[in-house]
N, C-alpha and C positions, 0 to 999 in steps of 0.2 A: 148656752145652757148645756147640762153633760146628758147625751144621749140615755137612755134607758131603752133604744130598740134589743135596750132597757141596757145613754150617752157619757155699737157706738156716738176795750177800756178797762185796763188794770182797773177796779173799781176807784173812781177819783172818790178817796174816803166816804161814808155819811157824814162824817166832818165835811163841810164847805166850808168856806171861808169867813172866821169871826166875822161880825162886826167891828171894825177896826182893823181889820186884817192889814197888815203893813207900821201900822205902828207899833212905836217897842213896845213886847211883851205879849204881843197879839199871837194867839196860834195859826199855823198854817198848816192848810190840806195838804194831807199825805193820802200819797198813793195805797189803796190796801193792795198784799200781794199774795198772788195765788198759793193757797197754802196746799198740801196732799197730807193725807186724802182731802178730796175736794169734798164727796159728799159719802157719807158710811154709810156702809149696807146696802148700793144701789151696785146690784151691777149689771153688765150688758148695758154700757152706757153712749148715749149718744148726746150730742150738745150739734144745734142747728142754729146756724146764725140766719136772721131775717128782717132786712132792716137794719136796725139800730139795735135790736135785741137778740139776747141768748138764751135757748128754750134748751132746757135741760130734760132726759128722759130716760128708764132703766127699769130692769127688773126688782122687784121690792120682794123680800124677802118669803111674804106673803102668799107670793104666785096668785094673788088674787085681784089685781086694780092695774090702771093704766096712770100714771101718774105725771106730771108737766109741772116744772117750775119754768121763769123768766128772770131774767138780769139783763142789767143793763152793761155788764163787764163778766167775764168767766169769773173770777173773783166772788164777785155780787150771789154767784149761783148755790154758793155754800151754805147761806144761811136766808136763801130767800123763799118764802111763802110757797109750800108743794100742794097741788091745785090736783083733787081725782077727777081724773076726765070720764072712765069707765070702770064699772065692777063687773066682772062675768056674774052669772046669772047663780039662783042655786041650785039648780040642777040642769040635766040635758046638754045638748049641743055648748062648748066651752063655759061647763063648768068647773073643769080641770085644772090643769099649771095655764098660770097666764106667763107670756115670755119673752123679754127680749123686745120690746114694743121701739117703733122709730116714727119720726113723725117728719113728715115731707109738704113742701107747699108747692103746687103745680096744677095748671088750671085753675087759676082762681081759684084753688080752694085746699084746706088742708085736708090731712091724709095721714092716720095712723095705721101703718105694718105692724101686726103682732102676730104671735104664736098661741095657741090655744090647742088643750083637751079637753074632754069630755065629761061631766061627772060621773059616769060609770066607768072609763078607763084614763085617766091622765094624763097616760101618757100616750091618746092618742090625737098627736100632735098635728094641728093643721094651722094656715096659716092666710088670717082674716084683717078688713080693712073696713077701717071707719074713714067718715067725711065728715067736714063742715063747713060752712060757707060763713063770711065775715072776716073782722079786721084780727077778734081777738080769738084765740085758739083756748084759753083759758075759760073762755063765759062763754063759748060756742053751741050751740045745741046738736051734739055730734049723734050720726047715724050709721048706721051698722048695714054696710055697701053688700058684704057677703066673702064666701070664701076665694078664696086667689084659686084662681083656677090653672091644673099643671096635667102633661100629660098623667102623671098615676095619682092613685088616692092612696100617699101614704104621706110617712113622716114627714112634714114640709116646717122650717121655720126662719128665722132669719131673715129676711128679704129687705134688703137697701133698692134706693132710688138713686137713678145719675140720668142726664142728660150726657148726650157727647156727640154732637155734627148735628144738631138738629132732632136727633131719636131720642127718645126717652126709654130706659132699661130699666129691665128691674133684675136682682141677682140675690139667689137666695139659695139656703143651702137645704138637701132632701136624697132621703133614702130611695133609689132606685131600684124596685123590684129587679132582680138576678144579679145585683151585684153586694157583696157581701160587706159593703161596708157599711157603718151608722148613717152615714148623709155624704155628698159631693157637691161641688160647686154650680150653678148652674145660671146660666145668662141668657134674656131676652128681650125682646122691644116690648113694651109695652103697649096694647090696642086699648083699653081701658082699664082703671087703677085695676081689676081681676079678675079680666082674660090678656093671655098673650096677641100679638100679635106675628108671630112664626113658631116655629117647632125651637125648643131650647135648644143652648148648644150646653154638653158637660164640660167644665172647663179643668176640675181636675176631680182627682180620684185620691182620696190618701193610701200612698201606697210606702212613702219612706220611715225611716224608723221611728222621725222623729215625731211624726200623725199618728203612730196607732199605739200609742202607750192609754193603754187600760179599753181607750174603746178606738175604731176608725171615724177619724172622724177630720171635716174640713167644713167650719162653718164659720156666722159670723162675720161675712164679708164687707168689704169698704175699700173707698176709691177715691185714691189720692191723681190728680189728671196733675204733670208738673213735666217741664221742660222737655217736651216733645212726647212722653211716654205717658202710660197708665199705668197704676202700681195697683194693684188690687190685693190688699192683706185679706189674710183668713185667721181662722184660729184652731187649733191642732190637739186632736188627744185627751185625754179625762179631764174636767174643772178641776182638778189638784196641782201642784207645784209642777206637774208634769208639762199644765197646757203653756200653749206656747203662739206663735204668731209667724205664721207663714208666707211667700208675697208672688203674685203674679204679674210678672212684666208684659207688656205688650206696645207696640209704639204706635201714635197715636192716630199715624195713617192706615194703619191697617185694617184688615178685615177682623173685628174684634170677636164676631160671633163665628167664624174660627177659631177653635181651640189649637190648631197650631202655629195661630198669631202668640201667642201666651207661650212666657218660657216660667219655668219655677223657682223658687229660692233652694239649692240644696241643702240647707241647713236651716233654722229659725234664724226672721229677720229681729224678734226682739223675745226673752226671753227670763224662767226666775235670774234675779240678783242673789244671791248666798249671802253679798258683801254689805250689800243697800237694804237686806230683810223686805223685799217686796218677792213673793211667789206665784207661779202661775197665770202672770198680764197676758192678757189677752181681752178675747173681743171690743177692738175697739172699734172708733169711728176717730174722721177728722175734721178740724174746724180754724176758721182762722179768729183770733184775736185780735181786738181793737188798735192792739199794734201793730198790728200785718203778719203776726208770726203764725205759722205753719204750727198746729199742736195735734199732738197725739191722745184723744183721749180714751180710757180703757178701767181695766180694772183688776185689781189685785188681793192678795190676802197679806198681814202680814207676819203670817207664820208658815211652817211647813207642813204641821202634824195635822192630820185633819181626824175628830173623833166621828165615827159611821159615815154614812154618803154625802158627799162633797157638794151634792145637790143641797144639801141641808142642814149647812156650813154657811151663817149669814154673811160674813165678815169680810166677802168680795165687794173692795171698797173702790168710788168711781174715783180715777186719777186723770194729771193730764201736766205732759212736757212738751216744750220744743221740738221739732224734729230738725236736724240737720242736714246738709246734701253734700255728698261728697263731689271730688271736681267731675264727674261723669254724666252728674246729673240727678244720680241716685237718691234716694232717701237711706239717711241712718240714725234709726231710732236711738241708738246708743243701749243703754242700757234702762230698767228702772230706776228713775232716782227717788233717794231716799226721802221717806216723813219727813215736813219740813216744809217752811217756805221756799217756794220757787226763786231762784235766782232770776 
């Protein structure tokens, strides 16, 4: 979301297999294939795989609902049935921008991360966690746990979940009284889904050029754990063609809630295409696909020109590619590719 401190089985077709399938003339299932955008007008996009299934979940344009689709294939997720989980209220405590919502299963039970304002000021941003107990997350009778609790009461949003050695973490991004930027990175064990269980550690500060175009900012976090290391992407600077996608290394034995375990990307690790007409990707999330492959998903516009605030510019559209790894181990996003079916 843009700061206002004022700022993530190719579908085996619905065709199955005629009756007669094999004999001449008979049709045969074809794979549908990932098309982008995946889904319009969702962005701050996250896809959770659990089981057998692919639980889709994003900001809507609305700033007012918590929303969850299912597939049985990333594919599937485009045009499959969006189910509202929650509506903020009409007034009082998060009746504001709803934001950025991620939904986690741990302890028996699911778990949505969201952002929330106020109905008297909007933009004052905190960030709150539902539960529910059962198989289906869709038909579940979800309850409102309460606000994530952080050392200050200010701007807080963004918050992903990881496990790593046994600990469960949560990482989320938030403005820290005396330092003068929109929001910072921030990592900690988790004691229950909203309180910590130690004092945060800040993991980064936007401080290079390519983080503070229009506002300071580093949010948006997600955690890719892959060949010995942690890659922890952010996402960098105004919601226009400016933002951008940042990444945090650290290796995997290390002491993670040290921030001087963590080195930074000095440039963006993914960023606008000019050439591909996608602008501004960023915040994403990662998920793996019914083939095994490593995907990026996130979100994009695909234009440059944005008419008044970028907040309120629907047309951040959810996308999602391959990632690659170079021989070092690394992740490389490549670039965005273009509208279109995925290869």
């Amino acid at each position: 979301m843009n700061h206002i401190i004022n700022r993530r089985e190719l579908i085996v077709g619905g065709a199955a297999l005629a009756i007669g399938a094999g004999l001449p003339g008979a049709a045969q299932a074809k794979e549908a294939k990932i098309q982008n955008p995946l889904v319009l007008q969702r962005a701050d996009p996250q896809i959770l795989r659990h089981g057998d299934d692919f639980y889709f979940t994003a900001s809507v344009p609305e700033y007012d609902r918590i929303v969850l689709r299912r597939a049985k294939t990333i594919a599937g997720l485009r045009d499959a049935p969006e189910t509202v989980i929650w509506r903020r209220p009409t007034s009082g405590k998060m009746a504001g921008y709803i934001w950025a919502p991620e939904i986690h299963h741990f302890d028996g039970k699911w778990h949505f991360y969201f952002a929330a304002g106020d109905g008297d000021d909007k933009f004052h941003i905190r960030t709150y966690v539902l539960q529910a107990e059962g198989a289906d997350p869709l038909t579940a009778d979800w309850t409102l746990l309460g606000q994530l609790e952080t050392p200050w009461d200010s701007f807080t949003l963004d918050s992903t979940i990881f496990a790593h050695k046994g600990v469960r973490y949560i990482c989320w991004a938030q403005h820290e009284p005396g330092i003068a930027t929109n929001s910072n990175l921030y990592l900690a064990p988790l004691k229950t889904p909203t309180t910590l269980a130690a004092p945060p550690a800040r993991l980064t500060v936007p401080t290079l050029d390519w983080e503070v175009q229009g506002f300071k900012v580093a949010e948006g976090p997600a955690l890719l754990a892959r060949n010995g290391r942690l890659f922890l992407t952010y996402s960098a600077s105004a919601t226009d063609a400016r933002y951008c996608m940042g990444m945090l290394t650290a290796d995997a034995d290390a002491d993670i809630m040290d921030p001087k375990a963590w080195s930074k990307s000095p440039a963006p690790v993914f960023a606008t295409s000019e050439a591909n007409k996608v602008f501004g990707p960023g915040h994403n999330s990662f998920v793996v696909d019914e083939k095994g492959r490593d995907l990026l998903v996130y979100h994009g516009r695909d234009y440059r020109e944005i008419k008044g605030d970028p907040l309120f510019d629907h047309n951040r559209h959810a996308r999602v590619q391959p990632i690659a790894y170079r021989k070092d181990g690394t992740p490389d996003f490549g670039v965005p590719v273009a509208n279109g079916v995925l290869g």
